[in-house]
N, C-alpha and C positions, 0 to 999 in steps of 0.2 A: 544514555549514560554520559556522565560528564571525564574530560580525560583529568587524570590522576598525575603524581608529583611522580610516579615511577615512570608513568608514559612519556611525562616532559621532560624526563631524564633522558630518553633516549631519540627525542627530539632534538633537543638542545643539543647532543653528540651530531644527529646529523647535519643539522643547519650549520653549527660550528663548522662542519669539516665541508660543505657546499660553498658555502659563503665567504668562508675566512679570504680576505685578499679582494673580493668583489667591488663592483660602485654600482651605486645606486644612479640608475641613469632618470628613471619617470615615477612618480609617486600621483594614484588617483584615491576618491573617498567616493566608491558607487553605493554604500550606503552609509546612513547617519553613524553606525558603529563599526563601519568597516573600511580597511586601510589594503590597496592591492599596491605593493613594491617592485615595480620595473630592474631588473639588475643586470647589470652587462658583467660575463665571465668569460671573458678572451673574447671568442665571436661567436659563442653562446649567448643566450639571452634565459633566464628564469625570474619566474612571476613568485614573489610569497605575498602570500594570505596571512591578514590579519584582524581578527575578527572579537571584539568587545559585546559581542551578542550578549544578551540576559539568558537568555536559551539555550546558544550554542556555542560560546566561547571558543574560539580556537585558535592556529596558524600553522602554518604547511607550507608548502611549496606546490603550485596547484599549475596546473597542464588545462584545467576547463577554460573554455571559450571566455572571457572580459565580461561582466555585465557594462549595460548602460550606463556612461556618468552624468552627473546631473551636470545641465549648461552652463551653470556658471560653479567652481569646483567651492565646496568650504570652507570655512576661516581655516580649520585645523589641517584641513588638505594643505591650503596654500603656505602655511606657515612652516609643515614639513620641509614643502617643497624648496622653500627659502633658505632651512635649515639643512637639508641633506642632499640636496641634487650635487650629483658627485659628489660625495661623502666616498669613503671607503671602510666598507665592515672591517673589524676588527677581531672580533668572535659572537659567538652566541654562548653563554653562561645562563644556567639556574641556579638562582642563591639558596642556598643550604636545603635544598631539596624542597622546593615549594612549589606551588603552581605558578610560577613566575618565569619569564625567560626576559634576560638584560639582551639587548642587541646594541655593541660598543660599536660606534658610527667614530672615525679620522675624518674631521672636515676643519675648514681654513677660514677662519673669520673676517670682519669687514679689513684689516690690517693682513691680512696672509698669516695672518700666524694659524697654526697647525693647535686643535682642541678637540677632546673628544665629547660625542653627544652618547646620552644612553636613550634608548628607544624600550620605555619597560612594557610590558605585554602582561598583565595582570589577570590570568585565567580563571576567575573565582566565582562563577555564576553573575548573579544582577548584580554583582560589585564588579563585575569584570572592567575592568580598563586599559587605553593604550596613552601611555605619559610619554612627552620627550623631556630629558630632565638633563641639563649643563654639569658634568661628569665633573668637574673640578671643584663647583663652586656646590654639587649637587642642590641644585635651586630649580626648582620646575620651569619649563619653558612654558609651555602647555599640556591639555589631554583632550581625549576625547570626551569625555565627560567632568565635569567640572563638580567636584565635590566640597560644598560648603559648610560651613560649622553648623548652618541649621541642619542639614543631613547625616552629619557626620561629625562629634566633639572628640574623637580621638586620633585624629587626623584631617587635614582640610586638603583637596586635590585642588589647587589653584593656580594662575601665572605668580611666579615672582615666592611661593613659598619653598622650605626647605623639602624636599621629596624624604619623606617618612614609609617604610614598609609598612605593608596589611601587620596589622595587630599580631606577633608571635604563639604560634603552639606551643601549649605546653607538651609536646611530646620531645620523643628521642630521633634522631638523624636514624634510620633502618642500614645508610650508605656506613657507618662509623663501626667501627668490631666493636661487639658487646659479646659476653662472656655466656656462657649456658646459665650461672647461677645470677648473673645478674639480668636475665630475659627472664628468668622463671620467677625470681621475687617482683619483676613488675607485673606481668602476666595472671600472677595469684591474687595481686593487690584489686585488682578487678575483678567487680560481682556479678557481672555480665556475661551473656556467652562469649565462650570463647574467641568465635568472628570477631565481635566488636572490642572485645580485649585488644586487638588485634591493632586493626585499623584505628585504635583509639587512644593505643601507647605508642605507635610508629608515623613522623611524619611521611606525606605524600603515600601511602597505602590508602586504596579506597575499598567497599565491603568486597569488589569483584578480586581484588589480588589478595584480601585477606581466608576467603573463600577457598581459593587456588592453593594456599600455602596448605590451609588445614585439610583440602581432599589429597593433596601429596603426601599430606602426614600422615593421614588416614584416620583423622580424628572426628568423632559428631560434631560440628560447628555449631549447635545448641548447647553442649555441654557447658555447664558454666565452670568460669576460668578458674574461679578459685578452688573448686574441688577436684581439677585436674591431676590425675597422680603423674609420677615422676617420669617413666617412659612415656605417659602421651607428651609432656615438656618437654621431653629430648626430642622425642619426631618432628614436634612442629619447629622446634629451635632448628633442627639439622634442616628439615624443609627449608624456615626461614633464611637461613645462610645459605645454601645453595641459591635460593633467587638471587639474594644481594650481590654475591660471590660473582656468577655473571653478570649482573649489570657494572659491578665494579670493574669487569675484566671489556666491557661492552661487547658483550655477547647478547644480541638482542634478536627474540622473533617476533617481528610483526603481525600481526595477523586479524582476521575477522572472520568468527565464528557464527554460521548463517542455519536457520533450519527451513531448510528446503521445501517442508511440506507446506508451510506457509508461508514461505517465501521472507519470511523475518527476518530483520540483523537482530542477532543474539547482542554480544558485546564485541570488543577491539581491544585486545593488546598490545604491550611489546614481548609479551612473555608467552609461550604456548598453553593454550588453555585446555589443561589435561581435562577438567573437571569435564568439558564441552566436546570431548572425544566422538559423544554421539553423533553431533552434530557434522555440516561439512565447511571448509575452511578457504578461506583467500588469504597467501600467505606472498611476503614484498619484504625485502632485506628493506624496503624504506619505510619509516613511520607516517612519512606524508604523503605518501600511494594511500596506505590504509585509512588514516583520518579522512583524506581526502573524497576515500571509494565510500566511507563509510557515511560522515555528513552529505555528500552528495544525492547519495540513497535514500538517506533520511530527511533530506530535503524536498527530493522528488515525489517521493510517499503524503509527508506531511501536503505538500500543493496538490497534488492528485486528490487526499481526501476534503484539502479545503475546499477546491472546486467543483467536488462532486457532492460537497453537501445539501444543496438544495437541487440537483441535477436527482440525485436516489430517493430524498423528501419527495420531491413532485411527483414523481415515480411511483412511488410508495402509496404515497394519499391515493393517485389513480388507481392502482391497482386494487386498493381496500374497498373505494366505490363501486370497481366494476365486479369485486367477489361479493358485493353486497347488493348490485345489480343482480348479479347470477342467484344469486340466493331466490331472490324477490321473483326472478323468471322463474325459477323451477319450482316454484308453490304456485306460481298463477297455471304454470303448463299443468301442474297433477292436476287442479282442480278444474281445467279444460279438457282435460284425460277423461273428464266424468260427463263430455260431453249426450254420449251415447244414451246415457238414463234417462236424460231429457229424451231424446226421441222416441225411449220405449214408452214414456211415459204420454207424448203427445199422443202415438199412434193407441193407445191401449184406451184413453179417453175419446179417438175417434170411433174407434171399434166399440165400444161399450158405451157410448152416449146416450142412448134411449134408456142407459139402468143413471142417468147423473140428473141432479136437479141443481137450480141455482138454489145456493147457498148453503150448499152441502161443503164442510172444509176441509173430507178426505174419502177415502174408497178404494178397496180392496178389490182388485179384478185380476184375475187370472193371467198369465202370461203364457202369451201363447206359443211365446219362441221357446217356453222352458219346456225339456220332453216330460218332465216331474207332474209339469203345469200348478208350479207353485205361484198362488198370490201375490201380487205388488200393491203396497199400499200410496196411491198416490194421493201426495197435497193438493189440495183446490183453494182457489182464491172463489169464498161466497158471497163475494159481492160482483163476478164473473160469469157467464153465462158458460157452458161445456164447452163449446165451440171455441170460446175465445178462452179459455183456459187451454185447450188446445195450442192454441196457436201461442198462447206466451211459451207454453214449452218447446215449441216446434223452434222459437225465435231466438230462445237461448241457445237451444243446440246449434244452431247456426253459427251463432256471435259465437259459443267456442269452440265449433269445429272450425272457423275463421281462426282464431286466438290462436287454437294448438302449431296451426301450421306458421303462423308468423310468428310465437315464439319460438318454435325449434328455430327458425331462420334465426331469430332475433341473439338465443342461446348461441348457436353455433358464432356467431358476427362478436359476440362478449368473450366466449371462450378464445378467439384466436386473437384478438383485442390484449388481452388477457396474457395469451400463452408469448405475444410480442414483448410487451413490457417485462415479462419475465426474460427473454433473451436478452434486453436493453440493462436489465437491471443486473443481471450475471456479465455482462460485458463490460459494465461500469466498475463493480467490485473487483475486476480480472485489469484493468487501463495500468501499463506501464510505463506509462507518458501523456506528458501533455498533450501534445499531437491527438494522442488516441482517444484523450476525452473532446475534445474538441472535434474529433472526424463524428461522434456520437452523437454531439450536441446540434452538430451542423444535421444531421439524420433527423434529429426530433424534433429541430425548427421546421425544417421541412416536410413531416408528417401534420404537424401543428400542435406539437405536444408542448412545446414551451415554448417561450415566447421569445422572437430574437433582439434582446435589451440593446444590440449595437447596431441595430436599425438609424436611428437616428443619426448616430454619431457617423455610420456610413456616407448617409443621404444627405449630409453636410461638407464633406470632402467628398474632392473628385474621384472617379473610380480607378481604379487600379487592376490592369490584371492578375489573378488570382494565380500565387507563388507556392501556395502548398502542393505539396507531393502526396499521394494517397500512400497510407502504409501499405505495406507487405504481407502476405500469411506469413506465418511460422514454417520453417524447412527444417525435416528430420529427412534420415535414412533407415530405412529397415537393413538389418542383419544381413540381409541376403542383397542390399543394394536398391531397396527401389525407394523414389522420393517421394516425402509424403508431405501434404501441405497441408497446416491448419489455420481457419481464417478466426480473426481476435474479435470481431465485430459483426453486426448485419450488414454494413457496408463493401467486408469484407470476405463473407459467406456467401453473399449470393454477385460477388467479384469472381472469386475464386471458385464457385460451382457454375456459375451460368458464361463466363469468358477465359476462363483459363485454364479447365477443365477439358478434356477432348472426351467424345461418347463414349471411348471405351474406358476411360480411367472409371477405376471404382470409388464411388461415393459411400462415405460414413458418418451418421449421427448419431446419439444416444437416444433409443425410444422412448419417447413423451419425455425429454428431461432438457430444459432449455441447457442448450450449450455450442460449440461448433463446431461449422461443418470440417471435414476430414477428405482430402484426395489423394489417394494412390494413382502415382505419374504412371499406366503402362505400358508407355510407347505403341498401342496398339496388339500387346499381347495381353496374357494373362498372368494376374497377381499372383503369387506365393502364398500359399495355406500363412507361414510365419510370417510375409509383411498385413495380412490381414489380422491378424493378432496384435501385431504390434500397432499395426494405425487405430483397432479399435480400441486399444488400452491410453493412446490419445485423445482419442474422442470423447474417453471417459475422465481421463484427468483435465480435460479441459470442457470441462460439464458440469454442472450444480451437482454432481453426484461423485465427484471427487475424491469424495472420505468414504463412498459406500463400496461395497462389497458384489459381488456377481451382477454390477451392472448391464442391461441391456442394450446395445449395440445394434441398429438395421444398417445394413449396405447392401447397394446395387451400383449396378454401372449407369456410368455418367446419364446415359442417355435415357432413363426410365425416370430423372427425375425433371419436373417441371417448375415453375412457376406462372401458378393461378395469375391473371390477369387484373391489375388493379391491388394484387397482395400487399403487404409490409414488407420492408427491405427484413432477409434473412427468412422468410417462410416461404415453403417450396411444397409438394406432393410429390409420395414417390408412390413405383409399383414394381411388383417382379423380386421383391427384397426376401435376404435373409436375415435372420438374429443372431450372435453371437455375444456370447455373459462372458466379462471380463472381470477383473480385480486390482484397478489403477492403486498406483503405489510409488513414494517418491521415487523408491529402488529402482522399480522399472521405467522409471520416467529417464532416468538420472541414464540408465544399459541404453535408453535409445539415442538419447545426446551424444552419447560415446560414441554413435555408430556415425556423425559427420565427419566426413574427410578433414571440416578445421579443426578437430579437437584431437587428432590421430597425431 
């Protein structure tokens, strides 16, 4: 979702009131659309973000780590820097409710005389931009993107031209009183649903705050606007006024609206999203916590899936091979399952060879293993003598009672093959970090599942000792106190089962359903009927079988389970086990989080 002219309303309140009085100590440009602002405030220090994305337009005041700048800094960097290093903010303003934020920069020219700069911040998708433009003279200094009459004939973003706003809405200010009867004749003049009536007559409302107004009114936001009768126009009007009412008084809640079960950002307000009740909330008196938590998120998601996209492709192809290997093994093994007819048939031609002549091309003979003593007719090759008709049969049954046994091996060696890539591939869809795709990737160069593409570039610098850190399992508490670990990866299941684990803690995994492994800490006692419950309702939400119902659960203690010799990272055999059928559910995901000491 892109942010809105009511979200930058209550933006531009806080940056105003952070900033006003501030100086600008260091200005960097770590990417081509991006602007990070160094600000000294007494002997505080705060960083804002600003960001001219096509994608993600934004600016905040942001607390994350600096990225990388590039070594030599950009024209537009450097010419800020010329322009505002010690500058002194002056406020932060949105012009008549746009997606615009002005930032009034106090700085002293080549003569010391005292001018101010405006710094515009133009939040409006692929048009997005960040202009510095000469406050007096209003004449552009520069921007970050440079918009010429080929691109653009109704404004041109250039050095040295006069700075002209984004093209005017025709709507109405939402910030301005308007009357019941004059919302309700614009409102009807629109043949669209209501929603869009909405958003469509009000500047800076987007379809999620038009949404909002009409669930508080208690109106179908499909209705169309013009057949609206008189009380549903009064609800959404008082609705309407109630939002404006507080943002006018800046009463503002911030918030992001998350659904748990999939782990998704819904949307981000500055208003509370009654509509979104279902759902569960991160809520921050500041709007640049939220943008911030919320792009961040949606940053980390978006590079997680770029990364993993041919990391689950390769994955994927392998796996459809090796169920198409399986296939192809278990029609050769039936048809080695038949090895035995061959034999009855070799021996029933040795027994009965003085009744065979060559060139006979079949024959009925008794079987003498059947108590019925019912006939088998067997085939003959007649251009074969009995004897050696014999022996072709004798030599197939050979070749597949050979077969049968090397494909069970061969079956058994695809299916754990098989049941691997399937843990590999649930662990990849579950990576909440970079780190974590990367601890996977480094697993499946070293299997030799994929190929390691920074070989090269390695083996041409010097080596370096290796600074990464191995992640952690996950840490819960059962109700009753005991800790339970769960590991995110095979690097980190058979971490956490095979060294961190003591024999007596008890071991959980979901049967036959690739997912991870589970340990109940028991200091060398015994678990609680209720922490086994609750570790296995773990084991099951963090298992391909998530969304299912009475899943099945094995656990034993530490020490019954092994790892076969030569196995995949994350497969183990176990014995001495019991089953337990759960029914994982965010609810109950959500009563075990509760139960750590930091969320108490």
């Amino acid at each position: 979702m892109a942010l809105d002219g009511v979200f930058i309303y209550s933006l531009a309140d806080e940056l105003s009131n952070a900033l006003a009085g501030t100086k600008i100590d260091k200005i960097y440009q770590p990417e081509k659309d991006e602007i990070l602002i160094h600000i000294r405030k007494q002997k505080a220090s705060i960083k804002l973000l600003l960001s001219a994305s096509s994608s993600n337009p934004r600016a905040y005041i942001t607390s994350e780590p600096p990225k990388e700048n590039p070594g030599v800094p950009p024209t537009f960097c450097m010419l800020l820097r010329k322009n505002l290093t010690g500058g002194r903010i002056v406020e932060v303003t949105q012009p008549d409710f746009e997606r615009i934020l002005n930032i009034t920069i106090e700085v002293y020219d080549e003569l010391k005389n005292k001018k101010n700069m405006n710094l515009i911040i133009e939040i409006m998708g692929k048009h997005s931009n960040i202009i510095l433009v000469d406050a007096l003279e209003n004449k552009i200094v520069d921007s970050i993107k440079r918009v010429p009459l080929s691109i653009s004939s109704y404004r041109q973003v250039l050095p040295g031209n006069e700075y002209i706003s984004p093209p005017p809405q025709d709507k109405l200010n939402p910030m301005e009183d308007i009357s019941l009867p004059k919302f309700s004749e614009i409102i009807r003049s629109s043949s669209s649903p209501i929603f869009k009536a909405v958003y469509q007559s009000f500047k800076g409302i987007s379809p999620l705050i038009s949404r909002e107004i009409l669930y508080r009114a208690s109106v179908d936001e499909v209705l169309p606007a013009c057949a609206l009768e008189d009380f549903e126009l009064e609800n959404i009007y008082n609705s309407f006024t109630r939002v404006f009412g507080q943002l006018k008084n800046n009463i503002f809640s911030p918030c992001i609206s998350i659904d748990r079960a999939t782990d998704s950002l819904i949307a981000f307000s500055c208003i509370r999203l009654t509509m979104y009740s279902s759902y569960s909330y991160i809520e921050s008196p500041s709007p640049s916590f939220i943008l911030e938590k919320y792009y961040t998120q949606r940053d980390i998601k978006e590079r997680i899936k770029q990364k993993t996209i041919n990391l689950r492709k390769n994955i994927s192809n392998k796996l459809d091979r090796l169920y198409n290997k399986l296939q192809k093994q278990s029609e050769e093994l039936l048809e080695a399952q038949s090895a035995p007819e061959f034999k009855l048939c070799g021996e029933l031609i040795t027994s009965y060879i003085y009744m065979i002549q060559k060139g006979m091309e079949e024959i009925s003979l008794q079987n003498f293993y059947d108590e019925k003593g019912e006939e088998v007719t067997v085939k003959l090759n007649k251009n074969l003598t009995p004897s050696e008709n014999a022996q072709k049969y004798f030599k197939k049954y050979n070749k597949l009672k050979n077969a049968s046994l090397m494909l069970s091996e061969q079956m058994d060696m695809t299916k754990a093959e098989a049941d691997y890539l399937e843990n590999v591939l649930y662990s990849i869809e579950n990576c909440e970090s970079i780190s974590e795709i990367e601890e996977i990737r480094s697993e499946l160069i070293a299997e030799g599942i994929v190929k390691d593409r920074e070989k090269k570039k390695k083996a041409s610098k010097p080596s370096k000792p290796s600074a990464s850190k191995e992640s952690e399992p996950l840490t819960f508490f059962s109700s009753d106190g005991y800790e339970i670990l769960v590991g995110k990866n095979n690097k980190q299941n058979d971490r956490l089962t095979l060294k961190i684990a003591s024999p007596s803690d008890i071991w959980l995994h979901t049967k036959n359903i690739p997912g991870s492994h589970v340990i109940i800490k028991t200091n060398g006692g015994d678990a609680s009927e209720q922490a086994v419950i609750e570790a296995a309702t773990l084991a099951a939400y963090f298992s391909k079988a998530k969304m299912s119902s009475k899943v099945p659960v094995d656990y034993t203690e530490r020490k019954n389970v092994k790892k076969p010799s030569g196995s995949k990272p994350g497969m183990v055999i176990y014995e001495t086990n019991k089953t337990i059928y759960v029914t994982p559910s965010e609810e109950e995901f959500t009563k075990i989080k509760q139960n750590s000491p930091e969320s108490k």
